[in-house]
C-alpha positions, 0 to 999 in steps of 0.5 A: 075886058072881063072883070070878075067878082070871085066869092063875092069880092071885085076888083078895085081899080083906081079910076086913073088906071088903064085896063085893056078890054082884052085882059082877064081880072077875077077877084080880090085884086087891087090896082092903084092909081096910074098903073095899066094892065096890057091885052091878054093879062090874066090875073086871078085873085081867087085864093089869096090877094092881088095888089099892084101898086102906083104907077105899075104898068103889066105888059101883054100875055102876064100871068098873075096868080097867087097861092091859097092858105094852107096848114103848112103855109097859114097866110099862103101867098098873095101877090104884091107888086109895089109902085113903078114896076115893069112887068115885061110881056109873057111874065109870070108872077105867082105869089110873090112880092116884088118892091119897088122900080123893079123891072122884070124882064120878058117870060121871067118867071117869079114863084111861090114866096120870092122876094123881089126888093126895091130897084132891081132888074130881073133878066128876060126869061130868068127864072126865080126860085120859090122863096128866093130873095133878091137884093136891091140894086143888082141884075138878075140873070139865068135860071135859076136867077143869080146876081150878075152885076151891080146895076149902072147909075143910068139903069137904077133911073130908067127904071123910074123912067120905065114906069114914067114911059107906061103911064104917058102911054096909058093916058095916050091910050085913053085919050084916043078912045075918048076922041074916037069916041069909043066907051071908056069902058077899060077904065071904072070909075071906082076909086081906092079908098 
């Protein structure tokens, strides 16, 4: 695992979080309790901000990145990720905002200014336009990502139950490196303030 400090600025991870030894954190970043970040995540808080919220699980090959202040663009964009969200293998998030119980399907792809609201599920590999903005409960599919359906009562609960399933694994994943007795190393014990 590498976790950088950039310009002086580390991570923050909660000490309940889950982040494998083969993910890549630099800079201002900050994740929250129970969330976990899976093998061969990159993510660079070198420019602007990273937060990710509780109970957020970033699945294997993610990238996450932002994009820097500007004349054009004074606050540029940082990358903010709310709680129980899903982020399918081979995302890539680049300063956008995504609310709550979103689920974002394999190899999607969300730019520069995207606003993502709270219960939402973006197809795998969709593609999200700079600035674009998706309405909360719906399915998001094709690229550019357009609204397909209103989302199933049962789908609007699986992804809580999505974000419930990566906890319970995460804590699996701990648990069985303390009994192997491998270091806890994938987790820091600095908590959020």
């Amino acid at each position: 695992m590498s976790i950088r400090s950039f310009n002086r600025v580390n991570p923050t991870i909660a000490n309940t979080a889950y982040i494998d030894e083969s993910s890549v954190l630099v800079g201002d970043i900050v994740i929250d309790q129970d969330s976990s970040i899976w093998p061969l995540v990159a993510a660079r808080g070198d420019v602007n901000y990273i937060k990710i919220g509780q109970r957020s699980n970033v699945q294997d090959g993610s990238v996450l990145h932002v994009t820097r202040q500007s004349p054009t663009n004074p606050d540029g964009f940082p990358l903010i990720i709310g709680d129980d969200v899903t982020v399918g293998h081979k995302a890539m998030l680049h300063g956008c905002y995504i609310g709550n119980r979103v689920l974002v399907g394999m190899g999607a792809i969300i730019l520069d200014g995207a606003i993502i609201a709270d219960d939402v599920m973006i197809a795998a590999g969709a593609l999200v336009p700079p600035g674009k903005k998706l309405a909360s409960g719906y399915l998001y599919v094709g690229s550019p990502a357009k609204q397909a359906r209103t989302l199933t009562e049962a789908e609007i609960k699986f992804l809580k139950q999505s974000a419930d399933n990566y906890v319970q694994l995460k804590d699996e994943y701990i648990k069985q490196m303390a009994r192997s007795g491998e270091p806890l190393n994938h987790v820091t014990s600095e908590s959020l303030d």
